[in-house]
C-alpha positions as CSV (number, residue, x, y, z in Angstrom):
1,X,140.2,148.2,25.6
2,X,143.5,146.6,25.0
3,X,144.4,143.3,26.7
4,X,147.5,142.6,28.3
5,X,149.2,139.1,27.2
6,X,151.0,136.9,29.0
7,X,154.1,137.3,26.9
8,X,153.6,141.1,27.9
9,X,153.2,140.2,31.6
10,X,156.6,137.8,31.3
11,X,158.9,140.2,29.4
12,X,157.7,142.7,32.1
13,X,158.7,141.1,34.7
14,X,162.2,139.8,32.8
15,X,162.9,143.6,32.9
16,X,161.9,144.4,36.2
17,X,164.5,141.5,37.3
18,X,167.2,142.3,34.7
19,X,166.5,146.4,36.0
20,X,166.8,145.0,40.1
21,X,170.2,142.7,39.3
22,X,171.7,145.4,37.3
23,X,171.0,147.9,40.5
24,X,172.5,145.3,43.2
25,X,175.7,145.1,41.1
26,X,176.0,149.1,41.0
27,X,175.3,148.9,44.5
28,X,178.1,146.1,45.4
29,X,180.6,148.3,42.7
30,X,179.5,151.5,44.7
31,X,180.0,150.1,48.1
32,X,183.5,148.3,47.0
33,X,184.6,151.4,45.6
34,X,183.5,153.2,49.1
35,X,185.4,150.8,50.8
36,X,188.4,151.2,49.0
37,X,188.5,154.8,49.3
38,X,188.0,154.7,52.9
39,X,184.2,156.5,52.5
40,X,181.7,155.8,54.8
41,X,178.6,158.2,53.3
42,X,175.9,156.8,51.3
43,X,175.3,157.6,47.5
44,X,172.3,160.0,48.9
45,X,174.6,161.3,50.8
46,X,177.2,162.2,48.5
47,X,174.8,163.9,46.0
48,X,173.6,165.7,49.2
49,X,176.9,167.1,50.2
50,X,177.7,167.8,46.1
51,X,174.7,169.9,45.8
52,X,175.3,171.7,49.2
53,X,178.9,172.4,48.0
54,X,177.5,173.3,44.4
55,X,175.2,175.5,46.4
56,X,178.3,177.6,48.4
57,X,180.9,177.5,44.9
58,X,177.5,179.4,43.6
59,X,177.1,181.9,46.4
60,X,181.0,182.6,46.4
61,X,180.9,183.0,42.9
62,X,178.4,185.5,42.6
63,X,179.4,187.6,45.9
64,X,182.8,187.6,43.6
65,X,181.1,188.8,40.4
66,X,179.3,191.8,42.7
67,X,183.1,192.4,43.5
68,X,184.3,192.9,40.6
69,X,181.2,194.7,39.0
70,X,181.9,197.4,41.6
71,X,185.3,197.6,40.9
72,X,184.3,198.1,36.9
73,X,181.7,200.6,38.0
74,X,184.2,202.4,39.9
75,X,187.1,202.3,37.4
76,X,184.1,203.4,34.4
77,X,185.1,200.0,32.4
78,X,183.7,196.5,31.6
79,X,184.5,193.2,33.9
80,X,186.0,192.0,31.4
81,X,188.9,194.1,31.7
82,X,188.9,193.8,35.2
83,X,189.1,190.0,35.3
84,X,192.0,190.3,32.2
85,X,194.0,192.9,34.3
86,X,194.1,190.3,37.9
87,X,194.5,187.2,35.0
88,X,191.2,185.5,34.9
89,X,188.9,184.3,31.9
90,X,185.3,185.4,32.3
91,X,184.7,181.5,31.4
92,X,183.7,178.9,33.6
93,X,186.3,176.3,32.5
C-alpha cells in the first residue's frame, strides 16, 4: 500500500487552488466579455443554444442532400454534378 506524503497532500491542494483561481478569472473574462457584447445567457447556455443550432444546420443539411439525391436519381447522374451545375462544392468548408 502506498502512502500519501505531505508534500503530495500540499502540491495537491496548490493545484486545486491554482485550477479554482485560473476558473474565476475565465469566469470574470467571460462575464466582461458578456457584458460588453450586450449578452445576457450563461456559458451553459450558449453551448446549449450552439448544439440546438448545430442540431437544425444538421437536419437542414441532410433534408437538402435527400433533395439533391432525388434530383440525381431522376436526372440518372451523380450529386456531384448536380451540386457543380447550381455552383456548390460537395465540401463542408
Amino acid at each position: 500500500m502506498h502512502a500519501i506524503s505531505q508534500s503530495q497532500i500540499s502540491n495537491s491542494r496548490r493545484e486545486v487552488a491554482e485550477l479554482k483561481e485560473h476558473y474565476e478569472r475565465l469566469q470574470k473574462q467571460f462575464d466582461s466579455l458578456s457584458a460588453e457584447l450586450d449578452l445576457s445567457l450563461t456559458a451553459k447556455q450558449v453551448m446549449d443554444l450552439h448544439i440546438k443550432r448545430l442540431k437544425e444546420y444538421n437536419e437542414l443539411r441532410d433534408a437538402g442532400l435527400r433533395l439533391a439525391q432525388l434530383v440525381a436519381d431522376e436526372k440518372r447522374c451523380r450529386m456531384k454534378d448536380v451540386f457543380e451545375e447550381m455552383g456548390y462544392s460537395m465540401k463542408d468548408d
